[in-house]
SENU-508300 format. One record per atom (N, C-alpha, C, O): residue in three letters; x, y, z. Coordinates in steps of 0.001 Angstrom, whole numbers, plus 500000, padded with zeros to 6 digits. Layout:
# SENU-508300
alaXYZ/...
END
This chain:
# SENU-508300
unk500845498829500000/unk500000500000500000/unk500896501241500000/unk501954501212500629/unk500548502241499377/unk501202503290499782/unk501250504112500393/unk500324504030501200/unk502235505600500655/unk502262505396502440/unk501013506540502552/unk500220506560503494/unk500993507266501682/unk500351508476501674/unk498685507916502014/unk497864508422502779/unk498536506536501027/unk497010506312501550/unk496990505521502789/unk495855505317503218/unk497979505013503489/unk498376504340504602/unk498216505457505788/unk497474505304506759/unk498624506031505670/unk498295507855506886/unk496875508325506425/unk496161508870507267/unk496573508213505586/unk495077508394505432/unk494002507597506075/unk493086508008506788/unk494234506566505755/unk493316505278505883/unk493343504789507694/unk492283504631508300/unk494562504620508302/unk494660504766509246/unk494167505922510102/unk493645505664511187/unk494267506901509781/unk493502508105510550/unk495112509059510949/unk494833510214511270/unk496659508768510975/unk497765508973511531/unk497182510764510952/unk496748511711511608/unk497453510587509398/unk496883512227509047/unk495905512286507999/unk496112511849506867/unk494684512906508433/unk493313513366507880/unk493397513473506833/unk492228513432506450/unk494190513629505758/unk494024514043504217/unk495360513553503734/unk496370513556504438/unk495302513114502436/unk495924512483501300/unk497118513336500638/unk498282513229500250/unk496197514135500748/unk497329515498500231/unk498505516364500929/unk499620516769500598/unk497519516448502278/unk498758516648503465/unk499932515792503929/unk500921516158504564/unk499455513933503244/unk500462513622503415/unk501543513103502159/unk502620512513502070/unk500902513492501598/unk501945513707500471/unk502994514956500564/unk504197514933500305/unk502333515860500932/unk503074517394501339/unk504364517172502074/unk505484517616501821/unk503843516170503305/unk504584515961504443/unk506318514858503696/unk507544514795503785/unk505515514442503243/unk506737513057502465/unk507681513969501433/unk508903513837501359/unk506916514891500671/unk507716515723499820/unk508916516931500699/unk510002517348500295/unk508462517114501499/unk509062518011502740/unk510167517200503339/unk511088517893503772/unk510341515616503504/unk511183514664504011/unk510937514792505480/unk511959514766506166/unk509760514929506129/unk509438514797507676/unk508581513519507637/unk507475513687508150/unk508771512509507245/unk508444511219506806/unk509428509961506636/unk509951509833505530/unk509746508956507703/unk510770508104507602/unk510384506598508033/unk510021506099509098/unk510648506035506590/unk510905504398506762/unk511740503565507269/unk512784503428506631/unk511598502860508373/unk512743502407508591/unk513804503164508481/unk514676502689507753/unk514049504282509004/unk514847505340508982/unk515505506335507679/unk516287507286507662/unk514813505640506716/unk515178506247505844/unk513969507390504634/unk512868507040504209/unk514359508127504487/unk512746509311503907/unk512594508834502935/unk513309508264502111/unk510895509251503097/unk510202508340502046/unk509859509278501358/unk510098510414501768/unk509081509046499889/unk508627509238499182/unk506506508952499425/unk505974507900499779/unk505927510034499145/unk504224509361499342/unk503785508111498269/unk502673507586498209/unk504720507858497619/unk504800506754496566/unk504968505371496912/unk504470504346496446/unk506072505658498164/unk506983504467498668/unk505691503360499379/unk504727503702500064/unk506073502004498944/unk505163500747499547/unk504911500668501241/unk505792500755502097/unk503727500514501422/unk504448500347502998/unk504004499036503429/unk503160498464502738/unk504665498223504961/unk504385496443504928/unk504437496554505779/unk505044497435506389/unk503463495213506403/unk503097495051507701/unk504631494667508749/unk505307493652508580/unk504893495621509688/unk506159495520510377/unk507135496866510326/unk508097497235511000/unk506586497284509465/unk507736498919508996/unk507381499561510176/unk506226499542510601/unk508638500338510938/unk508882501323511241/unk508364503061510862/unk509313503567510263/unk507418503912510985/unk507284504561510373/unk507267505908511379/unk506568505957512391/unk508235507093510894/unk508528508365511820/unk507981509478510802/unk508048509752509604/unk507313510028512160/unk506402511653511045/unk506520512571512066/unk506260512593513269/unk506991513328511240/unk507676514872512195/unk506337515749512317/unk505598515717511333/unk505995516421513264/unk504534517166513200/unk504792518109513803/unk504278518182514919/unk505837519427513274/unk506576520538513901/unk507608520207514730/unk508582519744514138/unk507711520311516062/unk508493519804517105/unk508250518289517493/unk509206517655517939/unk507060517699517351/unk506627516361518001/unk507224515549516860/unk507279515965515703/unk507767514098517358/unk508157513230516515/unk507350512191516700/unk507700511658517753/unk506185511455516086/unk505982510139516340/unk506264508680515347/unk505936508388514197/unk506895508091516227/unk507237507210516062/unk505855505979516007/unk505036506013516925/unk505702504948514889/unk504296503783514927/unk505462502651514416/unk506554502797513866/unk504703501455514864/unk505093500070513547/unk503568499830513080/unk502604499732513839/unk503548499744511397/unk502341499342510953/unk502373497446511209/unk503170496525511029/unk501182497608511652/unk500472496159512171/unk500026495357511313/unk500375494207511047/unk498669496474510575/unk497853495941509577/unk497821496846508243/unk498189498019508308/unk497409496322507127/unk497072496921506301/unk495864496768505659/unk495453495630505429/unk495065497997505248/unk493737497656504575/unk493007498833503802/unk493242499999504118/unk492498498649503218/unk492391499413501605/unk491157500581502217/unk491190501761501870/unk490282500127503001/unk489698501053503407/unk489030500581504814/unk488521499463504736/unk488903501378506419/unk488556501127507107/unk487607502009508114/unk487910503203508111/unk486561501665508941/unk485904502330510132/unk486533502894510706/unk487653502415510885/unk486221504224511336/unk487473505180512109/unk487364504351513475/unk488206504630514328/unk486565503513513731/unk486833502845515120/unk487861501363515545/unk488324500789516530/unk487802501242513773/unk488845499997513495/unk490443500479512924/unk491260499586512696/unk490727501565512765/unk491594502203512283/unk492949502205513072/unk494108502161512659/unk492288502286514696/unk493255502109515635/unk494294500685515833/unk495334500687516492/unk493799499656515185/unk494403498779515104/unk495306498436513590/unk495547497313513145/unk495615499470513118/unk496378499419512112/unk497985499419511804/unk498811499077510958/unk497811500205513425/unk499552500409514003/unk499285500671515340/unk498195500934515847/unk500725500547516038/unk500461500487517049/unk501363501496517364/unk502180501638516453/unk501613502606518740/unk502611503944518199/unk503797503295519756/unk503621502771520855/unk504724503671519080/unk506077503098520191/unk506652504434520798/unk507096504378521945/unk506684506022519892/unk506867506368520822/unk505851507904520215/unk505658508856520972/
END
């Protein structure tokens, strides 16, 4: 899946476009390395998103093409 609809779909960030913005900006990291809103993402990745000063850190759990905002929470789980 890709990551941009992966932060969408999950709920991490509200719009598609913002996170494409965010990935083009390089405040977006795979497995430590910056992604692209293009880049694949798999169940187990590491994923870091800068949100001004706050850094959060998730591992994606699950993946799924479209989900309930009440099931969404189980898509990743956030480490830090």
């Amino acid at each position: 899946m890709r990551l941009d609809k992966f932060l969408k779909v999950s709920r991490l960030i509200k719009r598609r476009p913002i996170a494409k913005m965010m990935a083009d900006h390089g405040r977006i990291l795979i497995n430590q390395k910056t992604a692209k809103a293009s880049n694949l993402v798999s169940v187990g990745d590491i994923l870091e998103l800068q949100f001004g000063v706050n850094n959060v850190k998730v591992e994606v759990l699950q993946l799924s093409e479209s989900t309930k905002k009440e099931d969404a929470k189980y898509m990743f789980k956030i480490i830090e």
